[in-house]
C-alpha positions in Angstrom: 37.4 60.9 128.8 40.8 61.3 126.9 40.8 63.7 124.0 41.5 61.4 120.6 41.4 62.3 117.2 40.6 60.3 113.8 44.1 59.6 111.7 42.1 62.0 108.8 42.5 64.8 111.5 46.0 64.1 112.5 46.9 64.0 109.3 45.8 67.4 108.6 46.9 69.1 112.0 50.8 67.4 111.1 50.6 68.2 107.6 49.6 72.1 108.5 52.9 72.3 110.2 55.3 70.5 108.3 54.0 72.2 105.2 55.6 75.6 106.5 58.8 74.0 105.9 58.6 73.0 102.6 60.7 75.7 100.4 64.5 75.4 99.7 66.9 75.7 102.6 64.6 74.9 105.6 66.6 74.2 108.0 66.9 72.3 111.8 69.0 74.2 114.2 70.7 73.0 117.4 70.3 75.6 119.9 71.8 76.4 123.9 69.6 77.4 126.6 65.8 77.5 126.0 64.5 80.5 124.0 61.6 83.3 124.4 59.5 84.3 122.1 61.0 86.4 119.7 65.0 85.5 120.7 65.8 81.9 120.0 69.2 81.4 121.2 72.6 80.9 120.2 72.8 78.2 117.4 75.7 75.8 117.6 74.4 73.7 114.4 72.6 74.1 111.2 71.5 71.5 109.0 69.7 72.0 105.5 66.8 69.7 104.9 65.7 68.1 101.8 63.3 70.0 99.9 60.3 69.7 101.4 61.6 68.8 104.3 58.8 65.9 105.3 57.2 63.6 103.4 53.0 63.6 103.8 51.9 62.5 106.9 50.9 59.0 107.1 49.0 57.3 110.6 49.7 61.3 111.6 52.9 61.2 111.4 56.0 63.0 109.0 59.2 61.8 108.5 61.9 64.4 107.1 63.8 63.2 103.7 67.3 63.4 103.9 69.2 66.7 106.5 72.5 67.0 105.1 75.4 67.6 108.3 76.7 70.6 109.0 80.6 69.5 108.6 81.3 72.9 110.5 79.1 73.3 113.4 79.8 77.5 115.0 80.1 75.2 118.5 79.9 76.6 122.1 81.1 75.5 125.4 77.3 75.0 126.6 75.4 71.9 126.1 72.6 71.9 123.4 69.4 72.3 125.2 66.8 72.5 122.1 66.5 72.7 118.5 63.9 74.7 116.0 62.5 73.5 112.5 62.3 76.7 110.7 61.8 78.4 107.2 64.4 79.4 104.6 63.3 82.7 106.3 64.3 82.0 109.6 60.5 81.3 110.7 60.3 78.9 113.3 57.9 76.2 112.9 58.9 74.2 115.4 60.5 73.6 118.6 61.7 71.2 120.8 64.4 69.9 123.6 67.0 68.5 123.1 69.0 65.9 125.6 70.9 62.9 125.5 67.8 60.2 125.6 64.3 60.1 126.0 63.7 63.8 124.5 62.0 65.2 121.7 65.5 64.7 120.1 68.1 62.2 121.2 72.0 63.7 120.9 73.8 60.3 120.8 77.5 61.7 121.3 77.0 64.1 124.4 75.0 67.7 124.3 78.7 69.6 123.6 79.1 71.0 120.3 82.6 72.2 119.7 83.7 74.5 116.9 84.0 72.7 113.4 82.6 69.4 114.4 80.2 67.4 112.4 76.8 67.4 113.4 74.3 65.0 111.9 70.4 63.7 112.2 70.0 60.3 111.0 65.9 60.0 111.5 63.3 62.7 112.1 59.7 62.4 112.5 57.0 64.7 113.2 53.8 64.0 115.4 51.6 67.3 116.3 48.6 65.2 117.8 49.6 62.2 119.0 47.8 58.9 118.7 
């Protein structure tokens, strides 16, 4: 028997997470190679979310406000390979890959950041049980 939870439950378990996020300046941040625990990688990209970041979770599920670009991404010659929701304090909520489709996150103009371009997240949602 498949493991399911009531929507009361996933509620809770998504709002637990996206909670951590709700101060000033949380931020998401595109990342190269996978990190370890403790080292997160070399960001290419940070964007500042709204404050909180997500709205309540609804059917278990959060959707982020508005993530303002970041007009002058640091760039690097290696593709983008994950990104981390994390705290004003640089605590990392969450993380997730990154590709081109069918990922966590979907990078819709190739995985290559270059220095000063615009980087930009036009949806987010959050999901920490599933259905």
């Amino acid at each position: 028997m498949a493991v399911t939870h009531s929507t009361a439950s996933r509620d809770l378990a998504t709002n637990a997470v996206v909670d951590q996020l709700d101060g000033a300046g949380s931020k998401l941040v595109f990342r190269i190679s996978p990190s370890t625990v403790g080292s997160p990688g070399t960001a290419v990209a940070t964007l500042i979310g709204a404050t909180p970041f997500f709205g309540a979770s609804s059917s278990g599920v959060a959707t982020a406000g508005a993530i303002a670009d970041d007009s002058s991404a640091t760039g690097n010659a290696s593709p983008v390979a994950y990104a981390t929701l994390q705290t004003t304090g640089d605590v990392i909520a969450i993380q997730c890959e990154v590709a081109a489709s069918g990922s966590d996150i979907d990078f819709s103009n190739g995985l290559t950041v270059a220095a000063a371009d615009t980087v930009s997240c036009s949806a987010l949602t959050y999901d920490a049980l599933g259905a």
